[in-house]
N, C-alpha and C positions, 0 to 999 in steps of 0.2 A: 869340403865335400864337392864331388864333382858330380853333374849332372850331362850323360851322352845321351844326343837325341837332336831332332828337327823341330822347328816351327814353336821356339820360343818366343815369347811377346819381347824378350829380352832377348841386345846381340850377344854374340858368341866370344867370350872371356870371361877375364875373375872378377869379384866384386866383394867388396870388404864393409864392414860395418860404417855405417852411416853415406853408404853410396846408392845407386841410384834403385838397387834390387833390394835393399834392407827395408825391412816392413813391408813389401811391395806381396800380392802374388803373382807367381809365376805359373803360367801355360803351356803349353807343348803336350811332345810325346817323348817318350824314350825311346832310346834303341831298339826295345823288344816291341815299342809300339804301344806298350802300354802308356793313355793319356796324364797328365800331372796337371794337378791346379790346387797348388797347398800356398800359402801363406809363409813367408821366407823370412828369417830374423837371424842376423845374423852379428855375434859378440866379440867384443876384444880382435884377438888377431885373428879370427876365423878367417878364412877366404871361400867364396862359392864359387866355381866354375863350372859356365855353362860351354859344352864342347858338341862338335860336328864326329858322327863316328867316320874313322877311318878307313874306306873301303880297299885301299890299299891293304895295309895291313892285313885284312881278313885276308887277301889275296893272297899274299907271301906265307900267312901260315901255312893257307891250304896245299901250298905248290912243295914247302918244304915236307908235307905230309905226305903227297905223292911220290915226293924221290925217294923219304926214308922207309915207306912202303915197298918200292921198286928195289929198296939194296937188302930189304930185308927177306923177301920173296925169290 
């Protein structure tokens, strides 16, 4: 499971069962800004990943959106 968003108590990567985020809760916000603070357990191979959103990205969609607008017009 992956969790995008800022201002985790927890740094930014994966974490697997019996590490340092398993039983732990977690805090922050998500991407949309909505706040998180649930209780985290995480089993067998599971992995959790806490990530940074990529402002980049947004960028490049939007700009390919502009050109395929522009050849489409």
């Amino acid at each position: 499971m992956t969790f995008i968003g800022s201002g985790f108590n927890f740094a930014y990567g994966d974490y697997v069962d019996g590490g340092p985020l398993d039983e732990q809760t977690l805090t922050g916000s998500l991407a949309d800004g909505t706040a998180i603070n649930n209780l985290v357990q995480i089993y067998d191979a599971a992995t959790v990943t806490l990530a940074v959103p990529e402002p980049t990205s947004l960028c490049l969609l939007l700009a390919d959106l502009l050109v395929l607008a522009r050849v489409r017009f």
